[in-house]
N, CA, C and O of each residue as an XYZ file, in Angstrom:
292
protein
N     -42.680    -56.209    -84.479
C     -42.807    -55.086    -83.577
C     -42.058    -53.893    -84.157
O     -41.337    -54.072    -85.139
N     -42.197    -52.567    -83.555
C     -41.641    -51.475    -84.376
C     -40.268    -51.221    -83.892
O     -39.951    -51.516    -82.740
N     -39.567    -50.766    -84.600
C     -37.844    -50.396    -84.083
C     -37.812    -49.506    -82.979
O     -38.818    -48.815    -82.817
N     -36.806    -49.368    -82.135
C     -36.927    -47.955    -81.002
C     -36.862    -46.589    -81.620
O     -36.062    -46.124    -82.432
N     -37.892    -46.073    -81.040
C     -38.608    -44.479    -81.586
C     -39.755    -44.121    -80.680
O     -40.266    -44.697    -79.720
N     -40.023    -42.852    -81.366
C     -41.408    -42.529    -80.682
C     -42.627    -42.726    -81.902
O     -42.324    -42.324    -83.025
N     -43.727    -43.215    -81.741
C     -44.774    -43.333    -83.018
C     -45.803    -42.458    -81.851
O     -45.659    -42.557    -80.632
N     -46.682    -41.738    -82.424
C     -47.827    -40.938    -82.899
C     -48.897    -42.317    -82.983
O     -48.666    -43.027    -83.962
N     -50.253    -42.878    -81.912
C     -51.116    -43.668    -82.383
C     -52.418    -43.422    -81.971
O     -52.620    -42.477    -81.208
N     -53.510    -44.254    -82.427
C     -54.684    -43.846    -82.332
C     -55.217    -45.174    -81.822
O     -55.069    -46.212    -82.466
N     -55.976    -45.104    -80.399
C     -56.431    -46.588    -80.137
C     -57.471    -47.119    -80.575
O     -58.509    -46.462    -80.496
N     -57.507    -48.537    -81.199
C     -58.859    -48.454    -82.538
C     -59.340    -49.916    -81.369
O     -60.313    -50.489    -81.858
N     -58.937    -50.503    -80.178
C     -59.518    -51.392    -79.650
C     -59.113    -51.520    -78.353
O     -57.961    -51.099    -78.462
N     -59.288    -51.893    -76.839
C     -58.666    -52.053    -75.928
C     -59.540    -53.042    -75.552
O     -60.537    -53.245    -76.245
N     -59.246    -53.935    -74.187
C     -60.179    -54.814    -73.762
C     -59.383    -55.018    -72.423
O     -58.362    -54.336    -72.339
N     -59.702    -55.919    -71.259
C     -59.066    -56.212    -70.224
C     -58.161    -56.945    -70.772
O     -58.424    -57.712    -71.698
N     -56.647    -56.762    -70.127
C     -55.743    -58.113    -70.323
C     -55.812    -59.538    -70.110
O     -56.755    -59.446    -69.325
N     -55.595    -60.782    -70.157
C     -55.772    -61.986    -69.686
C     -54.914    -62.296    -68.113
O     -54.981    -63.351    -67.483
N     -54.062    -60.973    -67.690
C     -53.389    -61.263    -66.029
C     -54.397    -59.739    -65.563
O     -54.547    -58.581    -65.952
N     -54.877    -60.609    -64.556
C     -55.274    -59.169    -63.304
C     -54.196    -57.609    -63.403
O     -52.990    -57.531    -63.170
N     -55.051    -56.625    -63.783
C     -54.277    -55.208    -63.469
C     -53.783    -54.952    -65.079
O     -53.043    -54.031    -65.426
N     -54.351    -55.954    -65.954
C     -53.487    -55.618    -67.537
C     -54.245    -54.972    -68.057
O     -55.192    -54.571    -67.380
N     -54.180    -54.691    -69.115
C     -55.234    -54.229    -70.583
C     -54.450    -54.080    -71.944
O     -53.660    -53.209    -72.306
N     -54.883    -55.117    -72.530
C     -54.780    -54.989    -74.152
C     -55.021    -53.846    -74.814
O     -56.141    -53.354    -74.684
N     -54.183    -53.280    -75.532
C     -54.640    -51.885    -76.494
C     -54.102    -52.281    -77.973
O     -52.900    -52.425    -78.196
N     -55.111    -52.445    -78.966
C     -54.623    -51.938    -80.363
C     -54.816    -51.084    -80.533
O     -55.732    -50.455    -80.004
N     -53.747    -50.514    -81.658
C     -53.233    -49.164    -81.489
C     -53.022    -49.077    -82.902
O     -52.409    -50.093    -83.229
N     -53.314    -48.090    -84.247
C     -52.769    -47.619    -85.397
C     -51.737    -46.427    -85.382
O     -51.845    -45.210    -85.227
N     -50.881    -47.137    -85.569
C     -49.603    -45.889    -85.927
C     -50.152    -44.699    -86.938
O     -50.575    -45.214    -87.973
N     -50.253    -43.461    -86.939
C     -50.889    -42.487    -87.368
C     -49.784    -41.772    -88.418
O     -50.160    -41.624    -89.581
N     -48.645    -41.394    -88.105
C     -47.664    -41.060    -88.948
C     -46.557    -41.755    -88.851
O     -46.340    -42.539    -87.927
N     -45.628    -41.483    -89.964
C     -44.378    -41.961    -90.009
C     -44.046    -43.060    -91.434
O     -44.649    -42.961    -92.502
N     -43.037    -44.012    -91.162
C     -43.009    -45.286    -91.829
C     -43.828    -45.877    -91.777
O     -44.385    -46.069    -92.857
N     -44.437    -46.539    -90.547
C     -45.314    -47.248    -89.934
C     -46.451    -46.954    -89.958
O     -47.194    -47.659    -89.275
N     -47.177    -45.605    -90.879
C     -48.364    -45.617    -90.907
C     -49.419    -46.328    -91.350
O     -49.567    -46.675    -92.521
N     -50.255    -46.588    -90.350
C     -51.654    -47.356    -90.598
C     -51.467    -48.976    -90.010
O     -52.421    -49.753    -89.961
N     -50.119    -49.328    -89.591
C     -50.041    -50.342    -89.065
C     -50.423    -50.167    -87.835
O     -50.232    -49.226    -87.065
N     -51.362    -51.828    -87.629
C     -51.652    -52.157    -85.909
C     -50.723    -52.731    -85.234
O     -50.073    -53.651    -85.730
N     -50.506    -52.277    -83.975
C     -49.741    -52.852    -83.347
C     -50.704    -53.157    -81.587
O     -51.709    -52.598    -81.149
N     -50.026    -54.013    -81.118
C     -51.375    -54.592    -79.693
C     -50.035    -54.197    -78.602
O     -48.925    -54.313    -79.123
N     -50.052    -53.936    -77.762
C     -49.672    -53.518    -76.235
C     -50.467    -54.028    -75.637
O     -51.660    -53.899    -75.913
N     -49.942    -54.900    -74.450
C     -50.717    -54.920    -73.354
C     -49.488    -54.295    -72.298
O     -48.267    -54.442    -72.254
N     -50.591    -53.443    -71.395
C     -50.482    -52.333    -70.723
C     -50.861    -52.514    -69.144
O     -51.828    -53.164    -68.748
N     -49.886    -51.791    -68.277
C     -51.266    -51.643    -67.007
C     -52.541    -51.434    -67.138
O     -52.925    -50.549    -67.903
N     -53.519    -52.280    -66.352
C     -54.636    -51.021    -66.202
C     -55.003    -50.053    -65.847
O     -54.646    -49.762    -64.706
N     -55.931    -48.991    -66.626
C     -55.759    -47.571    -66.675
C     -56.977    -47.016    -65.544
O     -57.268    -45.869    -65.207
N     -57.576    -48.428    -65.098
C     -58.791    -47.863    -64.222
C     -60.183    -47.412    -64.820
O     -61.269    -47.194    -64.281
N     -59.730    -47.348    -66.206
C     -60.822    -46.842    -67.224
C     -61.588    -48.052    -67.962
O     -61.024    -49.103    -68.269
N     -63.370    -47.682    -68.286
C     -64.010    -49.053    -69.345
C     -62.997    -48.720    -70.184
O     -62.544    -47.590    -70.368
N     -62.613    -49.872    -70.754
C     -62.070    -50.361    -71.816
C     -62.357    -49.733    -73.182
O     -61.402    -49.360    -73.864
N     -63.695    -49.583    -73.654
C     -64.652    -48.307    -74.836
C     -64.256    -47.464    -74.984
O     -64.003    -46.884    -76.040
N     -63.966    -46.935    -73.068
C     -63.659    -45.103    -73.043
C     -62.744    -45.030    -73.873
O     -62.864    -44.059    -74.620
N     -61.469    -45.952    -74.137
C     -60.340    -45.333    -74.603
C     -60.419    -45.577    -76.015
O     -59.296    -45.405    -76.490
N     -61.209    -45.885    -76.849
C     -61.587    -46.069    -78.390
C     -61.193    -44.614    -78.885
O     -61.605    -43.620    -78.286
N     -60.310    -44.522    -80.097
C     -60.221    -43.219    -80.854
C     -59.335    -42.038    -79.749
O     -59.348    -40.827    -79.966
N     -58.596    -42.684    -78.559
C     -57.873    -41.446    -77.923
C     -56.548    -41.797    -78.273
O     -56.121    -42.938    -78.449
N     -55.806    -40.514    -78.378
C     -54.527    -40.615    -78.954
C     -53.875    -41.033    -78.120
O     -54.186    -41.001    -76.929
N     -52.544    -41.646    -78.711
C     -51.780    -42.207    -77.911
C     -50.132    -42.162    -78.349
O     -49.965    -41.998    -79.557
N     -48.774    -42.299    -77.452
C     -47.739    -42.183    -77.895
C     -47.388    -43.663    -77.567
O     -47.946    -44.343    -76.706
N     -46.346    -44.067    -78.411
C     -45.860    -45.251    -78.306
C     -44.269    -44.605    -78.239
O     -43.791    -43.810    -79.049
N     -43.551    -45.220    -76.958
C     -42.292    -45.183    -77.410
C     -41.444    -46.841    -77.070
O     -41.698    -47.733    -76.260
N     -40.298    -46.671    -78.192
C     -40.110    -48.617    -77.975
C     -38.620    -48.109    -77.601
O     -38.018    -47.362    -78.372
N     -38.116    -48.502    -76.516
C     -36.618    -48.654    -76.013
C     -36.161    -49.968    -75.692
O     -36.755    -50.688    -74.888
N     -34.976    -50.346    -76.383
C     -34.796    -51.853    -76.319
C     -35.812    -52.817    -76.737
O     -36.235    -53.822    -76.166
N     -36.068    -52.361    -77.704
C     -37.512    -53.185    -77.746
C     -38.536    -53.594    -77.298
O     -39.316    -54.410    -77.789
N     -38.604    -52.812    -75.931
C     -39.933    -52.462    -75.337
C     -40.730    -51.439    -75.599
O     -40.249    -50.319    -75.767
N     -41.975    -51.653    -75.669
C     -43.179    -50.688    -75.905
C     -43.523    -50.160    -74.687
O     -44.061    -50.836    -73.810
N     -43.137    -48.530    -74.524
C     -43.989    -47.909    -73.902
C     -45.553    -47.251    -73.763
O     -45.459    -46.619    -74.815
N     -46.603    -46.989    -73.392
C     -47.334    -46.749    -73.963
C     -48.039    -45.541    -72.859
O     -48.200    -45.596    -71.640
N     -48.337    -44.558    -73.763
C     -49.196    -43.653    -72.429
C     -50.377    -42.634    -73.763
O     -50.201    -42.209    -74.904
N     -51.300    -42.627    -72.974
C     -52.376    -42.310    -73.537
C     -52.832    -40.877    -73.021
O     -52.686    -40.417    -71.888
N     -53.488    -40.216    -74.260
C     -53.744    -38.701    -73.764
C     -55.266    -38.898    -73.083
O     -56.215    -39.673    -73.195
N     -54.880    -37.640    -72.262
C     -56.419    -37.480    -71.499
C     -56.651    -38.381    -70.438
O     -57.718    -38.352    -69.825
């Protein structure tokens, strides 16, 4: 998983989570150290198809080694 920071990502897959209200997001880190690495979040659900969010940017921030995740648009 990535160290605590903020990463810059691009979502290249999402799908429903495996618990009610989740969703899986892979995600490519876009700049930094970490560029071009995937990393997977699972996330609340956003209420959105799962497709819609293909190719929308996204910020990752990790505190304590948790992944935050919030998506533009």
């Amino acid at each position: 998983m990535l160290e605590d920071g903020t990463y810059d990502a691009i979502v290249v897959d999402a799908d429903h989570g495996p618990e009610a209200g989740s969703l899986v997001v892979e995600l490519a880190i876009a700049a930094g150290e970490h560029k071009g690495e995937v990393v997977s979040i699972t996330a609340p659900d956003t209420g959105r198809d799962p497709l819609d969010l293909l190719a929308v940017p996204a910020t990752i921030v990790v505190a304590d080694g948790r992944p935050r995740l919030t998506l533009e648009g």
